[in-house]
C-alpha positions as CSV (number, residue, x, y, z in Angstrom):
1,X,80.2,109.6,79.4
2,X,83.5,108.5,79.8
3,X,85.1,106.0,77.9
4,X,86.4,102.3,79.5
5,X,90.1,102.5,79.7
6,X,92.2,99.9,78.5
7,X,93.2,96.7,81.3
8,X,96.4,98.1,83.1
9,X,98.6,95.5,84.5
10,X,95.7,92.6,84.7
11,X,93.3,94.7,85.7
12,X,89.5,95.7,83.8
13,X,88.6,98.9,84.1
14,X,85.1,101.2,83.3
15,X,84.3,104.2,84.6
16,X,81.6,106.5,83.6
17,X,80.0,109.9,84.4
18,X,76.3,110.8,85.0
19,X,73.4,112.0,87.0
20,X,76.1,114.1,88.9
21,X,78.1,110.9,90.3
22,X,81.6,109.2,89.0
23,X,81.8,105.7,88.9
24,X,84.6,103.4,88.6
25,X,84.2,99.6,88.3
26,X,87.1,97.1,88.1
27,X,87.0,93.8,88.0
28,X,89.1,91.7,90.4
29,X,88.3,88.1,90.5
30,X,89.9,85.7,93.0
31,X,91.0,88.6,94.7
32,X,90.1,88.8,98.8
33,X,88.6,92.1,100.1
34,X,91.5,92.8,102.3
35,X,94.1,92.8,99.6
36,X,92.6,95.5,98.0
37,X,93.4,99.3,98.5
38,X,92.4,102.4,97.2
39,X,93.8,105.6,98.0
40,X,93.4,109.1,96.8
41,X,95.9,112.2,96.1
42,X,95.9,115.2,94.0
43,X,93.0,114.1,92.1
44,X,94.3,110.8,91.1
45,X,92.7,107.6,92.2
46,X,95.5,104.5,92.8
47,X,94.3,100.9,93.2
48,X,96.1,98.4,94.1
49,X,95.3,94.6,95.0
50,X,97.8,91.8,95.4
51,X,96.7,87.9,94.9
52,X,98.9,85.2,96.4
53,X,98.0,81.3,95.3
54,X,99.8,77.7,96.3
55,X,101.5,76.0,93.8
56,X,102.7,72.8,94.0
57,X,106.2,73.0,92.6
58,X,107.7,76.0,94.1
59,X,105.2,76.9,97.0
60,X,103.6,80.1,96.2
61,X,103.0,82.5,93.6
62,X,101.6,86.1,94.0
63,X,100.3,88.3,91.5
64,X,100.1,92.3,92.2
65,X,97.9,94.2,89.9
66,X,97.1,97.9,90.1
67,X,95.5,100.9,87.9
68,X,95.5,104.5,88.0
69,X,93.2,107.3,87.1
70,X,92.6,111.0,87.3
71,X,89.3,112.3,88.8
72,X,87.2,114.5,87.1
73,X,87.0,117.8,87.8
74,X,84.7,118.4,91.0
75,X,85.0,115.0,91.8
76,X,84.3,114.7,96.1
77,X,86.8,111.7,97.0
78,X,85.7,112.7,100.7
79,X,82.5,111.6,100.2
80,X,83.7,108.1,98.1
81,X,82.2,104.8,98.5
82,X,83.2,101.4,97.8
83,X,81.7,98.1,97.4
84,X,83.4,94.7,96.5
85,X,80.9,91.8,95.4
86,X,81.5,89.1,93.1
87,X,85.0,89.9,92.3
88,X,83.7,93.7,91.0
89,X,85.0,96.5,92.9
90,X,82.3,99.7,92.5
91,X,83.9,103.2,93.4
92,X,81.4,106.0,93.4
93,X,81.5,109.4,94.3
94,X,79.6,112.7,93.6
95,X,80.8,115.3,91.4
96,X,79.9,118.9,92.0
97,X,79.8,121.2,89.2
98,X,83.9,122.4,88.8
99,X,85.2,125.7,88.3
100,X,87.4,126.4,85.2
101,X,88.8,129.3,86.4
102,X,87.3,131.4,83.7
103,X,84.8,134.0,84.4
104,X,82.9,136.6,82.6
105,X,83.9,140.0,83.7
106,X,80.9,142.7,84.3
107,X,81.9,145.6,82.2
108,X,80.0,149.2,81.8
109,X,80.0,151.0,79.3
110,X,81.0,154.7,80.0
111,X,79.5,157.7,77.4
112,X,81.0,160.7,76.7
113,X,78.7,163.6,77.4
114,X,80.7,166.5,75.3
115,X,84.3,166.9,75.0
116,X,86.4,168.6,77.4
């Protein structure tokens, strides 16, 4: 399991691993589906979301927020979905079983049958 990751500019973040899927969940209330975007590169996963709001004494205020975080290994962003209700944003994606780039090499064992 992963741990939750501090708030980054406004912005609550979980995410967890299990049962073979990543998920991220971060809370944006007040914030409209359409000013949200998520984007993937190089393993990282960038979200960004931007939150403008009248006031009455100089006409508007807006409030950009955004978080960063690397994928686990084996993570498939290709196959990523997300879903925004209630002001939670839930990013899931499967994660296939990564290769560390270590192996165990075969070896035989050769015996000597006299000297030569």
């Amino acid at each position: 399991m992963l741990e939750e990751i501090p708030a980054t500019h406004g912005v609550h973040v979980e995410e967890r691993l299990a049962d073979g899927r990543y998920v991220l969940q971060a809370e944006l209330p007040g914030i409209d589906a359409e000013d949200i975007e998520i984007t993937v590169a190089e393993g990282c996963l960038t979200l960004r979301a931007e939150r403008s709001e009248e006031t009455t004494q100089q006409g508007r205020a807006e409030f950009h927020y955004g978080h960063f975080t690397p994928l686990p290994p084996g993570a498939e962003s290709d196959e990523a979905t997300a879903e925004y209700k209630h002001g939670v944003l839930t990013i899931t994606m499967p994660v296939r079983e990564a290769k560390t780039g270590m192996r165990t090499m075969p070896m035989r064992e050769l015996l000597s049958v006299g000297a030569h």
